[in-house]
N, C-alpha and C positions, 0 to 999 in steps of 0.2 A: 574391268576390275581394278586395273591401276588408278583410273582416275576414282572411282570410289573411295579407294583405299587410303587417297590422297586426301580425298573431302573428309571424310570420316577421321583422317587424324589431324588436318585442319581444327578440325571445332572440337574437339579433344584439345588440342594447345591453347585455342580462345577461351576455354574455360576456366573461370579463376577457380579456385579453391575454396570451398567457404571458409568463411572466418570462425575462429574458436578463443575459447578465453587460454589462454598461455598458461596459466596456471588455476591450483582446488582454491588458493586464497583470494586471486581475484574473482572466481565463477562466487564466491562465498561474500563478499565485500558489494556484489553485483546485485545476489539475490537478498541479501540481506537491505540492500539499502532498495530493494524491491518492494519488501516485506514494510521496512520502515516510513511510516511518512506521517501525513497528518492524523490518521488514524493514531499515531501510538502518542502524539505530542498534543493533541486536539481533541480528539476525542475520546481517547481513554481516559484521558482525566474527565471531562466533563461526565461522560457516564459512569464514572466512579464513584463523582460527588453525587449528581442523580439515584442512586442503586446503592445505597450502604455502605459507600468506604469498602471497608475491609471484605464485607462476604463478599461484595461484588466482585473485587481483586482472587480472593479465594477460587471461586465458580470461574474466572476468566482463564485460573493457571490452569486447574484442569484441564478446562476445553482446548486447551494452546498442547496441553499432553497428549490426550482421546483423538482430537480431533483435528486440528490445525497442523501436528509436525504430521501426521498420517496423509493428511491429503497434499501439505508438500512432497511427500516424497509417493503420492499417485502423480502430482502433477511431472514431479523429477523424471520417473519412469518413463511415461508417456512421451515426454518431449525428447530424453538421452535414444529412446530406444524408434524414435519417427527420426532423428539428424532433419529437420526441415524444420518452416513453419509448423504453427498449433495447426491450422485446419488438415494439412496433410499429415500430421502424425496423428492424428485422433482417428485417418480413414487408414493406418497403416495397420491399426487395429480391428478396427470393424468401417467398414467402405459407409455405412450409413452414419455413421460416427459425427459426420465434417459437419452437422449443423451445430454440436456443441464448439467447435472454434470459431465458427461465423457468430455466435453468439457472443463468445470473447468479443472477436472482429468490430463488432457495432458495439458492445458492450466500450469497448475503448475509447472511439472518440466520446460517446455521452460520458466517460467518465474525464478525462483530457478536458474535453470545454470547461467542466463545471471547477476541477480540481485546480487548470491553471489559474482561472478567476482569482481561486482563494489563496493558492500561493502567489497570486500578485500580488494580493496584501500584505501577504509574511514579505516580503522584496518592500514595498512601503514603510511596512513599520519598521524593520530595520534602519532604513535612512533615518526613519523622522527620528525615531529614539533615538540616533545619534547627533541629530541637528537638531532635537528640543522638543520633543512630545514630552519628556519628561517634565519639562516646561508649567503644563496644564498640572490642576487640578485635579482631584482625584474622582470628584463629583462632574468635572467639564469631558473626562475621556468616555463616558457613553457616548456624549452628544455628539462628539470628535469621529469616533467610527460609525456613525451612524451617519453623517453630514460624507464623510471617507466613499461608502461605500453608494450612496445614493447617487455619489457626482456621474454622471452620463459621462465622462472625458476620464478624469485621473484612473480609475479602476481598468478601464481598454489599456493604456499605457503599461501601468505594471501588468496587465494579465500578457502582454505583446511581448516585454520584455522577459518573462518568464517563459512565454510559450518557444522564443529564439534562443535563448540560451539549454532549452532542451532539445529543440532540432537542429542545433550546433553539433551538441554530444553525438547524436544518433548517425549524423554523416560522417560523423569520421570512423563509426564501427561498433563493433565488439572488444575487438583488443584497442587500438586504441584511442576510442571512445569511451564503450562502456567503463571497458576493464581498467584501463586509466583512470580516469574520472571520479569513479567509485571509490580506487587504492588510493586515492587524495580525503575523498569528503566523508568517509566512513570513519577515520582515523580523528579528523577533525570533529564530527559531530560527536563521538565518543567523548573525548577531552574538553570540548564545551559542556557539555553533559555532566562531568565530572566536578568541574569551575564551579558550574552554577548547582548543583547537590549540595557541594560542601558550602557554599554560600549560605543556601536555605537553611541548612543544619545547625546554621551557627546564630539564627535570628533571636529574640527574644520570643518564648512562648512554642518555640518551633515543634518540641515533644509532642503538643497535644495534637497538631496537626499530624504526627507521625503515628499514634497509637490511633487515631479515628481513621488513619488510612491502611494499616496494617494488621491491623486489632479484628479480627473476623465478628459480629455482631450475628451468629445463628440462626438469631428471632427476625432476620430481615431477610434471609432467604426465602425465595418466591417462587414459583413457575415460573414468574415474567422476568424477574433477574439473571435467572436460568438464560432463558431467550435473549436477554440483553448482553451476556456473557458470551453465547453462542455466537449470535450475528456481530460481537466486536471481534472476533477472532477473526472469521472471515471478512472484515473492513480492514484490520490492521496487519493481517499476514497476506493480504495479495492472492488470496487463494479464490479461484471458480472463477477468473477472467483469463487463462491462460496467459498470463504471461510469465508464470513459472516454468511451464509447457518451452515458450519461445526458449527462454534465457538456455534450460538444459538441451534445446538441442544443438546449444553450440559447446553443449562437453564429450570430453573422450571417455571413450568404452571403459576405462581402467579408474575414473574418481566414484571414492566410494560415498553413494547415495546416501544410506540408512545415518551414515556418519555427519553429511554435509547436510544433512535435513533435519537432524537435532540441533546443531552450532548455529543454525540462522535460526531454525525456534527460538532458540535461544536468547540471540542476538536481539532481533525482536522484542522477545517480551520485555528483556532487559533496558532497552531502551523506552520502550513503556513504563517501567515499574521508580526507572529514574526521575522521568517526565513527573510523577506522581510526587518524589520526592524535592522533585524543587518544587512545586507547585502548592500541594497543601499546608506544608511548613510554613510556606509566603502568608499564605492567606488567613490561617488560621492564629498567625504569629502578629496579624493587621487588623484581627477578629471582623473577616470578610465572610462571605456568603460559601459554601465548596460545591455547592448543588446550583451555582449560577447557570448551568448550561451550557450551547455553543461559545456564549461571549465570555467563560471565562477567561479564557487565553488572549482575545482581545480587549475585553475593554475589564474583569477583575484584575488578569495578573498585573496589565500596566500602572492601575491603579494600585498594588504592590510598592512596584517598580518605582513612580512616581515618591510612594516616602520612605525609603530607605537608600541609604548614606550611597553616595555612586551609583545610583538606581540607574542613571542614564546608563551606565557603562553595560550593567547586568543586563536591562534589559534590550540592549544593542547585541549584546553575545547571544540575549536568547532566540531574538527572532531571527539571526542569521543563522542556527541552528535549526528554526523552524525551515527556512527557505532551504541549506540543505535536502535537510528530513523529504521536504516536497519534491526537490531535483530527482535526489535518487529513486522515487519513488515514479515521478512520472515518465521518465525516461524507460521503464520497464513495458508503462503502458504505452508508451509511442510507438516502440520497436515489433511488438506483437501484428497490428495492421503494417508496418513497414516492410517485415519478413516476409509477411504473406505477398503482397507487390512485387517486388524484388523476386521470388523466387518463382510465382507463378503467371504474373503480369509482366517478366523481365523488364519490370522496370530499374533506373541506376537509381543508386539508394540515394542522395541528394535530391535527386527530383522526387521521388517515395515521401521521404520526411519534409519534404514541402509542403506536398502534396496534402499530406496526414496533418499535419500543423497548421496548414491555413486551411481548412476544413473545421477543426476542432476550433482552431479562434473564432472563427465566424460565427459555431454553434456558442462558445463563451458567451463574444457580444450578446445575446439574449439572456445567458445568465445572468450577466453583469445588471443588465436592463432591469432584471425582476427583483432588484436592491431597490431600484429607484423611478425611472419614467415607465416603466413597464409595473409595475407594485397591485397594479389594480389586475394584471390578466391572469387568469387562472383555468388550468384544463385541467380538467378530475377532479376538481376540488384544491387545485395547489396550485402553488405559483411555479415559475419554470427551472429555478434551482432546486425547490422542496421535490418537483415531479423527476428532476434528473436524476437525485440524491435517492428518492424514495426507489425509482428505478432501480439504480447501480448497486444497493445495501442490501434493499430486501427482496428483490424477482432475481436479476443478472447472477451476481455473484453466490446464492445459494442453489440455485438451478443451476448453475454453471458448475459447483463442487459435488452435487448432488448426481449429475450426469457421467462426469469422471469416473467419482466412485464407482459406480454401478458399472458405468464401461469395463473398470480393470476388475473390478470385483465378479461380477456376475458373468462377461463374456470373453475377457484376454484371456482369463482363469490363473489359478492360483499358480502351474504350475511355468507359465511362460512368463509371469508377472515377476513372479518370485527370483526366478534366473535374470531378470533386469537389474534387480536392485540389489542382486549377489553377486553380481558378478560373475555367474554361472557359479554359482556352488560357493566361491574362493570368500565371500566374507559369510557370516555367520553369528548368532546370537541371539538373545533376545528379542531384539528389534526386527531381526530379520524374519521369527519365527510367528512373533505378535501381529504384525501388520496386515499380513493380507485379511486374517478373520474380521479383524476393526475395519478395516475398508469395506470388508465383504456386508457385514450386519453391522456394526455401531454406528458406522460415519451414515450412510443412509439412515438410520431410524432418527438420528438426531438433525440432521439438516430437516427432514421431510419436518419435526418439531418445528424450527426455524422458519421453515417455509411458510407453515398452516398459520404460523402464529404475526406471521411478518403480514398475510393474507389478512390477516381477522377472520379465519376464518377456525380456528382454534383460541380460546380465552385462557388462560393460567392466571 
């Protein structure tokens, strides 16, 4: 019994303590730059200009209200009330549960490969805009990111150095890693953010670019805008790949949920709604195209950037904003398979985030590929960035919000779900009293929309 006694409080002292975020403003600074990334800088303007301007922006706030702060704070629950990885907190709810975080789990690296690619570019452009992309032509920087991305060589470089500077972050923690890191570059991308707004605002023409992006247009609301509003929420809030899930369970039982799941909606769309305003003011102040697509931000805005007075400068602020925006965002998705290792592989988190990170490059280098020597392969009908992308936007991350919901909705139940997010009773409100029914019937009926339609298998 002695030597028992011994053993047993042996591996009691071997045990470290998991790690937690120290403070609500950095778990907030964390998830928010979770939530933040190419989605809100990249592609909400392009499907802005795409979908109407204005109603599109309209249809998007909503769903960030209905939809988006609701399954944050299903994801919050889930992950505060499991203290472990996603896969084990989804079985601490219902044991059959843990295929929705193994879905996260793979959902991650296919999103990692594809994502650090694209922020190796943002890492790119930043340099050259400072060392002379502004240089070119406004007509020669299509040809420029096209020649950019096709090269077999330069695109592995920045996607390598992008992919190390996130499993940098990830070994040194939560506190301080995550929580660090984030209390730095969240504050920073704000006040870039801010620079380059009042820049925009101040162009010749800049107005008309503001009223077609803020001006709701009624008669362009669609089904399909609908769905396009929907599935951006879900790209730009980080929501249905668990790693909302991961980040809360390293908070304590006493930060209030309901609270911290409005301030990163928030935060978020904020940072979106900014993005908008530097961008259409630019373009429409240049009488540029706003419906250019993915290539506005690389190859309209530079062309921006390229004629106006210190354009080098602007647009050296902006893309190092962009590279931010990506840091914070992909480091969320690192940590989610890293957690899972670590806590159930005992593996040491440096070897974890090796492990996860030269995996995901390696699936990259094929993304990279399908820019340029790879250009002709195609599985399902798409090349192997459009087949990751199509993956992670519209099967992964709606299945994956869709699965949650239902979990806390239909099986945790209203009244253990409720006691998560209240703190046992102790907060209270509106939000507290609204959420579970929205979780329970709204947030399903409308993903299941998202799904059918992401499918083709529903038309609007």
């Amino acid at each position: 019994m002695a030597v028992e006694s011994k053993v047993s409080a042996e591996r009691v002292h071997d045990q470290k303590p998991r790690d937690q975020f120290k403070s609500q403003l950095g778990f907030i600074f964390a998830a928010a730059g979770s939530a933040v990334g190419l989605g809100n800088i990249w592609r909400f303007p392009y499907m802005t200009g795409t979908n109407g301007g204005g109603a599109f922006v309209l249809l998007y706030l909503i769903c960030v209200l209905f939809v988006g702060a609701s399954l944050l704070l299903v994801e919050f629950a889930i992950g505060r009330h499991g203290k472990t990885n996603a896969i084990e907190s989804y079985a601490k709810i219902r044991k059959g549960a843990k295929w929705i975080g193994f879905l996260g789990f793979f959902s991650a690296f296919i999103f990692l490969s594809y994502y650090s690619v694209v922020s190796g570019w943002t890492v790119y452009y930043s340099i050259q805009s400072f060392f002379g992309l502004n240089g070119l032509a406004p007509d020669q920087i299509g040809n420029f990111f096209g020649a950019f991305i096709s090269d077999p060589v330069k695109p592995l470089m920045y996607h390598a150095i992008f992919m190390a500077l996130t499993v940098g972050i990830i070994i040194k923690g939560i506190s301080q890693g995550i929580e660090k890191s984030t209390k730095i570059m969240m504050p920073m991308l704000f006040a870039l953010l801010i620079i380059l707004v009042i820049r925009a605002l101040t162009l010749p023409g800049a107005w008309e670019g503001i009223k077609w992006y803020l001006t709701p247009d009624l008669s362009k609301i669609t089904g399909g805008v609908w769905i396009a509003a929907l599935g951006q929420v879900f790209f730009s809030m980080s929501v249905g790949m668990s790693g909302m899930v991961t980040y809360a369970s390293y908070l304590g039982k006493h930060e209030n949920l309901p609270k911290t799941s409005i301030i990163v909606a928030l935060m978020d769309t904020s940072v979106a709604l900014l993005a908008g305003l530097i961008i259409f003011p630019a373009v429409f102040s240049f009488g540029l195209e706003p419906g250019a697509g993915p290539g506005l931000v690389f190859i309209t805005l530079p062309a921006v950037f390229a004629q106006m007075p210190l354009g080098s400068i602007f647009s050296f602020m902006f893309f190092v904003l962009l590279a931010i925006a990506c840091l914070t965002s992909s480091i969320s998705i690192l940590e989610m398979p890293v957690s899972y290792l670590i806590e159930t592989r005992k593996m040491a988190r440096t070897k974890a985030a090796l492990l996860v990170g030269a995996i995901a490059y390696v699936m990259g280098i094929a993304v990279s590929f399908s820019f340029g020597i790879w250009s002709d392969f195609t599985l399902f009908g798409k090349g192997i960035f459009d087949l990751f992308d199509y993956f992670g936007s519209n099967i992964s991350l709606p299945l994956g919000g869709l699965a949650a919901a239902i979990l806390v909705g239909w099986f945790w139940g209203e009244k253990d779900a409720v006691a998560e997010i209240s703190n046992n009773g102790e907060i209270k409100g509106t939000i507290v009293k609204a959420w579970f029914p929205v979780v329970k019937y709204v947030v399903p009926v409308t993903v299941v929309l998202i799904f059918l339609s992401n499918l083709g298998i529903l038309k609007l």
